[in-house]
C-alpha positions as CSV (number, residue, x, y, z in Angstrom):
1,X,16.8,57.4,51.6
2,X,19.9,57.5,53.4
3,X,22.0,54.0,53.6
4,X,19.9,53.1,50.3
5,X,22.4,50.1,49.5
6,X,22.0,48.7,53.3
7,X,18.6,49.1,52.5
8,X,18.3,47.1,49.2
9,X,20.8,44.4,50.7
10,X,18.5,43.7,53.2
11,X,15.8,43.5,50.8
12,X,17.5,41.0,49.1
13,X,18.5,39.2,52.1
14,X,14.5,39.1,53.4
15,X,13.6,37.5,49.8
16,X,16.5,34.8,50.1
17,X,15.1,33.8,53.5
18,X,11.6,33.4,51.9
19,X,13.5,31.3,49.0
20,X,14.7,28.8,51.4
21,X,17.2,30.2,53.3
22,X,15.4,31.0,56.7
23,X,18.0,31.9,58.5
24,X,19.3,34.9,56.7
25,X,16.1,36.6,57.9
26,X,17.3,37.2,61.3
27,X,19.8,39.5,59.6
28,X,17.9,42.3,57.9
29,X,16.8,44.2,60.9
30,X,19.7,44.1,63.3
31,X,21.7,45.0,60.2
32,X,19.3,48.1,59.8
33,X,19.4,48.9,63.5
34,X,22.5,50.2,63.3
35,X,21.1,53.2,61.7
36,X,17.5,53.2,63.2
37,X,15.0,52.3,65.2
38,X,14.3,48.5,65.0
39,X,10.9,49.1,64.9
40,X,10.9,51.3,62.0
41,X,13.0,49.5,60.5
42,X,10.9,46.4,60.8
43,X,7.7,48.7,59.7
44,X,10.1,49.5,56.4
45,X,10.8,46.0,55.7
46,X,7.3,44.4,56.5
47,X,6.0,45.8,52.8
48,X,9.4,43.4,51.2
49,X,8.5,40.6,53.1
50,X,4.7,40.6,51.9
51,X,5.6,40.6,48.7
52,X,8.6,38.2,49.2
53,X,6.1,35.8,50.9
54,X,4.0,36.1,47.9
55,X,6.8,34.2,45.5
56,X,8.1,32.5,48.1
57,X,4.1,30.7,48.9
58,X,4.1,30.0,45.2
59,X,7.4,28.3,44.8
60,X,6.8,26.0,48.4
61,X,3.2,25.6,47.7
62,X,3.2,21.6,47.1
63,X,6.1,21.5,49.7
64,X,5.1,21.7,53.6
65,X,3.9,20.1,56.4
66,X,-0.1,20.3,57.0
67,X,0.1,19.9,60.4
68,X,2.6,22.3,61.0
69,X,0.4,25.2,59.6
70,X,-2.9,24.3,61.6
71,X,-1.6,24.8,65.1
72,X,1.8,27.7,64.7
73,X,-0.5,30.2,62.2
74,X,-3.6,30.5,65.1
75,X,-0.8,30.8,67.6
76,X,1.1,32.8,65.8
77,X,-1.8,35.1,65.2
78,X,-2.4,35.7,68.7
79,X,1.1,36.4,69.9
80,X,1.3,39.2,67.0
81,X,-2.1,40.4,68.9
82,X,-0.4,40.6,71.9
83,X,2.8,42.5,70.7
84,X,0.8,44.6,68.9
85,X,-0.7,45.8,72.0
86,X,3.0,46.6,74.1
87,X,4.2,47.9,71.3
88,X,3.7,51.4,72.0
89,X,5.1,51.5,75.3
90,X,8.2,49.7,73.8
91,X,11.6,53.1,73.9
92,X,13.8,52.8,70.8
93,X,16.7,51.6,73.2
94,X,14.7,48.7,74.9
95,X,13.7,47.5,71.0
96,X,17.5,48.1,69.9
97,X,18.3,45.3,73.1
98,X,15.4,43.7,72.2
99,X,16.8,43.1,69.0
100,X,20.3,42.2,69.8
101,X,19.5,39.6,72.7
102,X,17.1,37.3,69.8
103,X,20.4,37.5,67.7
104,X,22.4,36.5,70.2
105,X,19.5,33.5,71.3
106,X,19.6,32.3,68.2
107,X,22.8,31.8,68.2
108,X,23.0,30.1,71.8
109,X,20.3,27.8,70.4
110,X,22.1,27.1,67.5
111,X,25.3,26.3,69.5
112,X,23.6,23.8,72.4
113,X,22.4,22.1,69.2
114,X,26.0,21.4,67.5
115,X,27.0,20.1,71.6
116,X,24.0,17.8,71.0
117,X,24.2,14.5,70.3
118,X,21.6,14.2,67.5
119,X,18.5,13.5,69.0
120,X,15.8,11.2,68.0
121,X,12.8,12.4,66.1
122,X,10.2,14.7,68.3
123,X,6.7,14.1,68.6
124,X,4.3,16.5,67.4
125,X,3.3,18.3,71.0
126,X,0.4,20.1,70.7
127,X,1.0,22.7,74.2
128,X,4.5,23.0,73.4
129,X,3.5,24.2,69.7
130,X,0.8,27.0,71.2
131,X,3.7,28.5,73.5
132,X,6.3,28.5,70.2
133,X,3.9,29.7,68.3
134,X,3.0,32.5,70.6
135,X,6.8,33.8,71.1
136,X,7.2,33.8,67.7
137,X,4.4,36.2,66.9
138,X,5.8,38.3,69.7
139,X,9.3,38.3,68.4
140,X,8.5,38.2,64.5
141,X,6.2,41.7,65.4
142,X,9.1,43.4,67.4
143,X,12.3,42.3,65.1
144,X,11.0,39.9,62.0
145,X,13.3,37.5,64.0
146,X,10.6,34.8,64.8
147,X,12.6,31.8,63.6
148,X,14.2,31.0,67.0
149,X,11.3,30.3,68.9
150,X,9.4,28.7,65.2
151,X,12.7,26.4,64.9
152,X,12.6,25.2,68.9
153,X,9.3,23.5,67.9
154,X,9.8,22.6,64.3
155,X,12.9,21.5,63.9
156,X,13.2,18.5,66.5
157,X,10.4,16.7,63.9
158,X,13.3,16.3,61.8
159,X,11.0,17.4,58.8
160,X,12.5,17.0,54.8
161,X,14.7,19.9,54.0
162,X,12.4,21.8,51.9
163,X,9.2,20.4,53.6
164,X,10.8,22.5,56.7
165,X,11.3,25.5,54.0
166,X,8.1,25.0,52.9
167,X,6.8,25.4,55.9
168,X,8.1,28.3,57.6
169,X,7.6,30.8,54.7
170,X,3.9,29.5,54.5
171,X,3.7,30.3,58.3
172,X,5.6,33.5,58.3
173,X,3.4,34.8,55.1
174,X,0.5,34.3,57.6
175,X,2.3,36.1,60.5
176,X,3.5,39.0,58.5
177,X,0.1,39.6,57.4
178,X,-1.1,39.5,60.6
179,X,1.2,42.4,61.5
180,X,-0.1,45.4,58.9
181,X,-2.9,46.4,61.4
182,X,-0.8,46.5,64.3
183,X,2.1,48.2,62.3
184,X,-0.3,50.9,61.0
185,X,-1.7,51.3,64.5
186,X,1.8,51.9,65.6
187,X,2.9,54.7,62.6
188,X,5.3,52.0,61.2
189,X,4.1,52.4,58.5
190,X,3.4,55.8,57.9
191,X,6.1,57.9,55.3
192,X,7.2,55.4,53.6
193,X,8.2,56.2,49.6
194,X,6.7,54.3,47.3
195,X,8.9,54.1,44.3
196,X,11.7,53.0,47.1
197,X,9.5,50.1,48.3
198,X,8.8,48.8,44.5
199,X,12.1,49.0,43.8
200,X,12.5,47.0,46.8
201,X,10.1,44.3,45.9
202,X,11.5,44.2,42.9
203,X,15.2,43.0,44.7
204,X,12.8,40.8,47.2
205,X,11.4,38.4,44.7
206,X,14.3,38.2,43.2
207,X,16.2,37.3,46.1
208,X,13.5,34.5,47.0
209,X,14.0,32.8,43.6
210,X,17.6,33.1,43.9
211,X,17.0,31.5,47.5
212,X,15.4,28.5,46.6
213,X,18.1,27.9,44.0
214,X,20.8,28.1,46.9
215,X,18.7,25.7,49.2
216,X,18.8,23.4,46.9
217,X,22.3,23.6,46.0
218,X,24.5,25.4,48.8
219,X,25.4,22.8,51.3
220,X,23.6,24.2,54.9
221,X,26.8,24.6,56.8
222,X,28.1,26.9,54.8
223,X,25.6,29.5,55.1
224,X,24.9,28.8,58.3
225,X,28.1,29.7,59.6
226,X,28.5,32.6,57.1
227,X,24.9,34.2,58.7
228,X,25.6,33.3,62.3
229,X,29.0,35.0,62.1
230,X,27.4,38.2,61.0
231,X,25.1,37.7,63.2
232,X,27.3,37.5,65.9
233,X,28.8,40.4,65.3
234,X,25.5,42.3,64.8
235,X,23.9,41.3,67.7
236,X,26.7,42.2,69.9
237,X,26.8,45.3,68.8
238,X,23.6,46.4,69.5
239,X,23.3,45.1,72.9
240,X,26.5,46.8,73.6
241,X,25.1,49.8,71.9
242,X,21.8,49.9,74.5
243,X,22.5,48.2,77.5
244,X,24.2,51.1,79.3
245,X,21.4,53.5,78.9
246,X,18.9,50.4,80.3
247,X,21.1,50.3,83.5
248,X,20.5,53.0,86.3
């Protein structure tokens, strides 16, 4: 497999996510983009986070937020159904800028936040979690880069650190799930080498225990500027990369 180490470093990037540190997610696919199509590089990478999901469901399973599964999973659910459904009609180019402009939200979100005063504790708003939940089946299914929309809703509860870790691999386990018949109907997942992929898994699991270890120990603002600056870069990229064949 061509750019095997990219490969196997986002592998371990999707399992560290899954350990606790959700936002190095958003990095595996636009890193892979660079070399393919985003959507068959999110087909690729669906198997790793399965299995990544797997350990990282074990180690959160006594940490998460009940209400916070019941209404984003259905959700969820239905806006994988609905991506699922465009998908087809979705040109390598468009998905390439698809990519690259939920990098670069991400990062806008991330930055009104810091201008922010901190704000007081959200309610729990039940419409406002069926349209999150929703746009982050549609954006997990195109990129695995769901966490914007997930976070927009989550996030203002102002939930325990690894409650809120907990929480979204528990949710994204669900989602990814969700994907496989779509992705199959799609031929995302169709050639893919199976000694690769359990090597993969392999590097995925161990990525999500070594995860957990860093949430618990590696200050957030570390990383967090760390991934957003690759992001950065990443997603600029790739819109750069696209946008002039979208324009007439």
């Amino acid at each position: 497999m061509d750019h095997i180490w990219f490969v196997t470093l986002a592998a371990l990037i999707v399992g560290a996510s899954k350990g606790g540190l959700t936002s190095a997610g958003s990095l595996a696919v636009p890193m892979l983009s660079i070399w393919m199509d985003p959507l068959v590089a999110a087909g690729m990478l669906l198997p790793i986070y399965i299995v990544s999901d797997a350990v990282g469901v074990w180690l959160y399973r006594r940490e998460y937020s009940p209400r916070n599964l019941r209404l984003p999973i259905p959700s969820g659910l239905a806006g994988v159904a609905l991506a699922s459904v465009l998908a087809p009609y979705v040109s390598e180019t468009l998905a390439i800028f698809l990519t690259g402009m939920i990098g670069l939200s991400y990062l806008a979100q991330a930055a009104v936040k810091r201008l922010r005063a901190v704000p007081a504790e959200a309610r729990f708003d039940r419409r406002k979690g069926v349209i999150w939940g929703i746009l982050t089946g549609i954006t997990s299914f195109i990129s695995h880069s769901g966490a914007p929309p997930f976070q927009a809703f989550v996030l203002p509860q102002r939930l325990r650190k690894m409650e809120y870790a907990g929480t979204v691999t528990i949710v994204f386990a669900a989602i990814n799930l969700a994907k496989l018949p779509g992705y199959a109907a799609a031929g995302l997942l169709s050639g893919l080498d199976g000694r690769t992929l359990a090597l993969l898994a392999v590097v995925a699991a161990a990525g999500a225990v070594l995860g957990r270890k860093l949430a618990q120990r590696l200050p957030d603002h570390i990383y967090l500027g760390l991934i957003q600056a690759i992001l950065l870069v990443l997603s600029v990229y790739l819109v750069a990369k696209s946008a002039p064949a979208l324009i007439p």
